[in-house]
SENUGU-217020 format. One line per field, with one value per residue (C-alpha): residue number from 1; x negated, y negated, z negated; residue in three letters. Coordinates in Angstrom, 2 decimals. Example, Ala and Ser with C-alpha at 12.3 -4.5 7.8 and 13.67 -1.06 7.14 Angstrom:
REM residues 2
seq	[1,2]
east	[-12.30,-13.67]
north	[4.50,1.06]
up	[-7.80,-7.14]
type	[ALA,SER]
//
This chain:
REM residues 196
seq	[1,2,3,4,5,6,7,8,9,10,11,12,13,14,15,16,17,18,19,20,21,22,23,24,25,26,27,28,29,30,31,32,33,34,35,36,37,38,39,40,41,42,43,44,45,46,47,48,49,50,51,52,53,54,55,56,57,58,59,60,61,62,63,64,65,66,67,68,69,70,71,72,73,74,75,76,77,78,79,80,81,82,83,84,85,86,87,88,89,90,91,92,93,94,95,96,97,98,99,100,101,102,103,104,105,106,107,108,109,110,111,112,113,114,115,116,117,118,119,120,121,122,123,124,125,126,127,128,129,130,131,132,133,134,135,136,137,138,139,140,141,142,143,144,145,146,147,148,149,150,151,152,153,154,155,156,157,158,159,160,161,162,163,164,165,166,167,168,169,170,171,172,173,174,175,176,177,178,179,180,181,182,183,184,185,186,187,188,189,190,191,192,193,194,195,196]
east	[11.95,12.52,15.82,13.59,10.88,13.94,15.21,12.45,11.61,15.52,14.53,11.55,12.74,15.23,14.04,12.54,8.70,7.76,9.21,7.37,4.24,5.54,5.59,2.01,0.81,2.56,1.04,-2.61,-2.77,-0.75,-3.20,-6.48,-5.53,-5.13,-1.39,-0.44,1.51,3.78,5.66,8.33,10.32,11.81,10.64,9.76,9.52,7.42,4.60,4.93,4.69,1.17,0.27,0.51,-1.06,-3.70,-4.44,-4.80,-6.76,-9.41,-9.31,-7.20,-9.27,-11.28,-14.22,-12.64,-12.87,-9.77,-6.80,-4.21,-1.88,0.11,3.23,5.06,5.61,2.05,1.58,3.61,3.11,5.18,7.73,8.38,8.66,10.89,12.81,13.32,13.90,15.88,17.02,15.40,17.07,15.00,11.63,10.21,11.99,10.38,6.76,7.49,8.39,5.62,2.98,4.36,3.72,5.60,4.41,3.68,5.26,7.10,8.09,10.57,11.13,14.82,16.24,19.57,18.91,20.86,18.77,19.75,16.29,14.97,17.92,17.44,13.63,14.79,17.21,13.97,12.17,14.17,14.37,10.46,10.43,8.64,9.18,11.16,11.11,12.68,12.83,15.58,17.46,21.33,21.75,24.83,23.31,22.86,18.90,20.01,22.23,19.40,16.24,15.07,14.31,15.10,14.46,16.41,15.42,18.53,18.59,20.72,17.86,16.03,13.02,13.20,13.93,10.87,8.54,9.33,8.67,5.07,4.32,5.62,3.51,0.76,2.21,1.96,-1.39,-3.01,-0.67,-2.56,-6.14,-5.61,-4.19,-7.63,-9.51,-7.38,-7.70,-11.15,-11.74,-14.83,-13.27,-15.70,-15.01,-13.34,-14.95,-13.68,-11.83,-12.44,-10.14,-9.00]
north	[-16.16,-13.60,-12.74,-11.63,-9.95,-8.19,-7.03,-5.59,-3.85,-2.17,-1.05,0.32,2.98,3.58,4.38,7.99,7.43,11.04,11.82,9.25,10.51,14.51,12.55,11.82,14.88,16.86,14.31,14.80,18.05,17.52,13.92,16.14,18.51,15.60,15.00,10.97,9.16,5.97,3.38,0.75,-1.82,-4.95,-8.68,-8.30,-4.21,-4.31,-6.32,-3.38,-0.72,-2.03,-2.13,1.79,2.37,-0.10,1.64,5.03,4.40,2.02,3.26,2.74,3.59,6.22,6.38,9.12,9.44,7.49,8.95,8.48,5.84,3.48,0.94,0.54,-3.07,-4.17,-2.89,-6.16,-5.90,-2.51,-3.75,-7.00,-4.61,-2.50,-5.00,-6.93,-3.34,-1.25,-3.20,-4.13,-0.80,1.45,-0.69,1.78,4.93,4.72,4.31,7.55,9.53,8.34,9.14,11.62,15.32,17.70,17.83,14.17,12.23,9.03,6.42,3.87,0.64,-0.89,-2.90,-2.27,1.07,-0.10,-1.31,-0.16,0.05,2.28,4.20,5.15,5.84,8.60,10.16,10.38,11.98,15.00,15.56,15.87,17.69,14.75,14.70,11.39,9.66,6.43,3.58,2.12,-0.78,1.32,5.03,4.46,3.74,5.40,6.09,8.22,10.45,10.60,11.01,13.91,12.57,9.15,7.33,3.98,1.34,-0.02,-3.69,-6.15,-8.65,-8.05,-9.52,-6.89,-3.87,-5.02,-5.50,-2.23,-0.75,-2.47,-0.38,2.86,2.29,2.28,5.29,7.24,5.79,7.14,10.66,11.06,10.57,12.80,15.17,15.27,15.70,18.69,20.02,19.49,16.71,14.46,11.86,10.32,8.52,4.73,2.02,-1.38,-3.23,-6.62,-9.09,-10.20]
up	[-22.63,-25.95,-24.24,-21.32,-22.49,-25.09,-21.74,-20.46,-23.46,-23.62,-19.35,-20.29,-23.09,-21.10,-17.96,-17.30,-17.40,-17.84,-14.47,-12.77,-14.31,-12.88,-9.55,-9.89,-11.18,-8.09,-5.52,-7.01,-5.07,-2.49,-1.87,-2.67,0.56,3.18,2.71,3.30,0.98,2.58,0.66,1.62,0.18,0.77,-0.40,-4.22,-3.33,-0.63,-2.33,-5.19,-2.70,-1.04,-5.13,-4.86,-1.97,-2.35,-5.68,-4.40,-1.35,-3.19,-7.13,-9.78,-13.41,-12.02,-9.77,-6.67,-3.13,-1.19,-0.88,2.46,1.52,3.84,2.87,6.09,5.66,6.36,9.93,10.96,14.72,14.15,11.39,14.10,17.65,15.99,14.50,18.38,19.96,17.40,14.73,10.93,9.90,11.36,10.69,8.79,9.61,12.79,11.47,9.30,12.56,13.90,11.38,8.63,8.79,6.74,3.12,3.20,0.25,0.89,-2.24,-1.82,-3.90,-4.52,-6.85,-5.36,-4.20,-1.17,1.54,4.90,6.10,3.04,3.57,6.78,5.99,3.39,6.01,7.94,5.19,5.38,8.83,8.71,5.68,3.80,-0.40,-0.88,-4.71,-4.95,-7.71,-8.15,-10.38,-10.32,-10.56,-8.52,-5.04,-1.78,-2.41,-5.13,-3.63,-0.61,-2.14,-3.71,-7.13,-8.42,-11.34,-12.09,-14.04,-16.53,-16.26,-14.63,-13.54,-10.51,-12.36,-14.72,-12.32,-10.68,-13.37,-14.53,-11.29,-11.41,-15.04,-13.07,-9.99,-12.75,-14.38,-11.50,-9.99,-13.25,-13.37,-9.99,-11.20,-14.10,-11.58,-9.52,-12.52,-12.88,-9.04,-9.28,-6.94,-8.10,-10.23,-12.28,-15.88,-15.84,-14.97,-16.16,-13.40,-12.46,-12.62,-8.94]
type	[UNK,UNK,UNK,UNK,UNK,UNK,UNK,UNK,UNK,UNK,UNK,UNK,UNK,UNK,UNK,UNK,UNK,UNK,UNK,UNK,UNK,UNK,UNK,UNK,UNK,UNK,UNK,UNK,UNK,UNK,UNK,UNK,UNK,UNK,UNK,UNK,UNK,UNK,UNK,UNK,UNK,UNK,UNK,UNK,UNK,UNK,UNK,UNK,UNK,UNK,UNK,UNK,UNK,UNK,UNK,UNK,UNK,UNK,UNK,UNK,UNK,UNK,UNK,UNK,UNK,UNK,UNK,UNK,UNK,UNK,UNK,UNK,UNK,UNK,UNK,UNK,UNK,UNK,UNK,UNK,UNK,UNK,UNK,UNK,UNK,UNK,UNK,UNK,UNK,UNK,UNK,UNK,UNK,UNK,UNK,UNK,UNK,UNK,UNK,UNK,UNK,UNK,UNK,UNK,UNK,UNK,UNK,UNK,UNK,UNK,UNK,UNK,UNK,UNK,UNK,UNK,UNK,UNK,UNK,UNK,UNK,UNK,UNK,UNK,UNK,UNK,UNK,UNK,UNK,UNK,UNK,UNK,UNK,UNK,UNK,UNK,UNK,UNK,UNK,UNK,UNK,UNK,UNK,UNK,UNK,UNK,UNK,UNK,UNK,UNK,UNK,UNK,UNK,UNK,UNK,UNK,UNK,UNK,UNK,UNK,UNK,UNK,UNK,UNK,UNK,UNK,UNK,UNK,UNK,UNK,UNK,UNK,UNK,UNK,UNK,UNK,UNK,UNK,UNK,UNK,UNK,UNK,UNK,UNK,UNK,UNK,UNK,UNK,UNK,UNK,UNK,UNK,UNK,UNK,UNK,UNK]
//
């Protein structure tokens, strides 16, 4: 267990937390106008990426309006006709075509940075003219010579790749709220959460 939580400590200075929290700051406005943000991820990743959205379109520490927020693993009569009909690497690239306008900001969550399907989601990204960000567990990996910005976490468990991406979905959720404040948009002090 202290060789664990050791680890996680060492990922978390290293990793690039101020970046994630620029990534926030930029999608308060962009959020505040009507833009949509989508997440994916696989296993592990995809639970994480419903964390963000879920925390943007309820609240995270502030009292706001919602915000547009979809992880393209949840829509599972989607994810499993695609799947049949195209193949589990375009699962979400195709929901993304379907619903992402240009200006719209997609996230993506891999500990390997690897996965075909996220991949191909990020290629789609581009062709719409969507802002892509991607966490990732390995700087060397396809997602982040894709995306447009990247951070990786520096650890060589999974568990700890992924726990650290749970304290940057955080980061970010609250980069955001700060970032309405900012814009103007009625954000009201925090209220305590409730445990759930």
């Amino acid at each position: 267990m202290h060789t664990h939580l050791r680890e996680l400590s060492e990922a978390l200075a290293g990793t690039d937390v101020e970046r994630v929290e620029d990534w926030g700051s930029r999608a308060a406005p962009a959020l505040a106008a009507g833009r949509r943000l989508f997440a994916c991820g696989n296993g592990g990743s995809a639970a994480e990426a419903q964390h963000l959205t879920a925390e943007l379109t309820g609240r995270f520490e502030r009292e706001r309006g919602p915000l547009s927020a979809l992880a393209l693993h949840a829509e599972t009569s989607s994810v499993t006709a695609i799947a049949n009909d195209y193949g589990y690497q375009h699962v979400y690239a195709r929901q993304l075509r379907a619903h992402a306008a240009p200006g719209d900001i997609l996230v993506c969550l891999s500990t390997s940075g690897n996965s075909e399907n996220v991949v191909e989601t990020v290629k789609a990204a581009h062709e719409l003219g969507v802002v892509s960000w991607s966490l990732t567990g390995s700087v060397s990996c396809a997602l982040e010579a894709l995306s447009d910005e990247t951070v990786a976490v520096p650890a060589g468990s999974v568990s700890t790749v992924q726990e650290v991406h749970l304290v940057l979905v955080h980061v970010f959720c609250a980069a955001v709220e700060r970032g309405l404040v900012r814009n103007d948009r009625a954000v009201t002090a925090p209220t305590p959460r409730t445990a759930s």
